[in-house]
C-alpha positions, 0 to 999 in steps of 0.5 A: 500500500503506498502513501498518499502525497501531501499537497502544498497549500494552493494560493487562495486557500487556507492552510487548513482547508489543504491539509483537510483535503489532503486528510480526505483523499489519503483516507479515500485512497486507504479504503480503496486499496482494502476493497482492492484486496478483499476483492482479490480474495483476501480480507485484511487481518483475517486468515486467506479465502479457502481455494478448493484444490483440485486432486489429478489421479495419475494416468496409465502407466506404460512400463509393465507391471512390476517392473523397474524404470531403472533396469528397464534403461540400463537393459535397453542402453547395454543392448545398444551400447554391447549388442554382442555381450563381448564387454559383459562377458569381459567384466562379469565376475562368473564368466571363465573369460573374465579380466582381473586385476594383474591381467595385461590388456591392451585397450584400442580406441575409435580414431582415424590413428588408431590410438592404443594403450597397453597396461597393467589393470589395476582395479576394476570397478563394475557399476553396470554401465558405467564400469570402469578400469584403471590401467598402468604401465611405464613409458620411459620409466615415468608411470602412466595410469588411465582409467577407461570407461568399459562402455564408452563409444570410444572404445573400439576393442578389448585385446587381452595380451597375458594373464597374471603370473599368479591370483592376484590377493586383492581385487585393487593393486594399488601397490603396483604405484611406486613408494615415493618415500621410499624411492622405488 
């Protein structure tokens, strides 16, 4: 609510006839602006107009019964990203191809030069579709790790190249970085 100016006393007129009339047209003004607000559907010093709300029931759902929109995704996703399954039976635990830790693996991209890394796998983490594998190797005696991502588009090929030696005790072979504090 704005207040309303006080006008100067006009020549002619008396001070107090002025200010009186200036008295009038505020308080005119204040009950306008109440009026204005009752009819908005508010009442001034009183709780709001009750809005009946309106209750929409949902619609049909178009995913089957039972099901999970979640899989349902990542079902459709793996089957587009890996229609022949050759990364899942890479990465999947039961599979007697699988990779583990200590494998030496040689990773080929999508690229006109035809970009290759070969390593050490480190760890390998299984999340579904964003499972991912850490590789090291040394290239001129300077550690190199790369960590790639198993259903990435750019991600050409999967060459394994030799096993581990032995069973690797620990699924993370973080002990394969060298010990700074012990110069290795």
């Amino acid at each position: 609510m704005s207040l309303p100016l006080l006008r100067l006393p006009v020549r002619g007129c008396s001070v107090a006839e002025t200010c009186l009339s200036a008295l009038r047209s505020a308080i005119s003004m204040t009950l306008e602006d109440s009026r204005r607000v009752q009819n908005a559907g508010y009442q001034l010093n009183r709780k709001p107009a009750k809005v009946p709300i309106k209750i929409l029931q949902p619609g049909p759902s178009l995913l089957p019964k039972g099901s999970e929109p979640k899989q349902l995704l990542e079902q459709k996703l793996t089957s587009e990203l890996d229609p022949t399954g050759w990364r899942q039976q890479l990465f999947q635990r039961s599979s007697p191809l699988a990779l583990r830790p200590g494998d030496v693996v040689r990773v080929v991209f999508n690229s006109e030069t035809n970009q290759t890394f070969v390593g050490t796998i480190m760890a390998i983490r299984r999340r579904g579709l964003d499972t991912s594998v850490r590789l090291r190797s040394e290239v001129a005696q300077l550690g190199v790790e790369m960590s790639v991502k198993v259903y990435s588009t750019s991600v050409k090929n999967f060459e394994f190249i030799s096993r581990a030696v032995k069973k690797a005790r620990r699924a993370k072979l973080y002990y394969l970085r060298p010990d700074e504090k012990k110069g290795k």
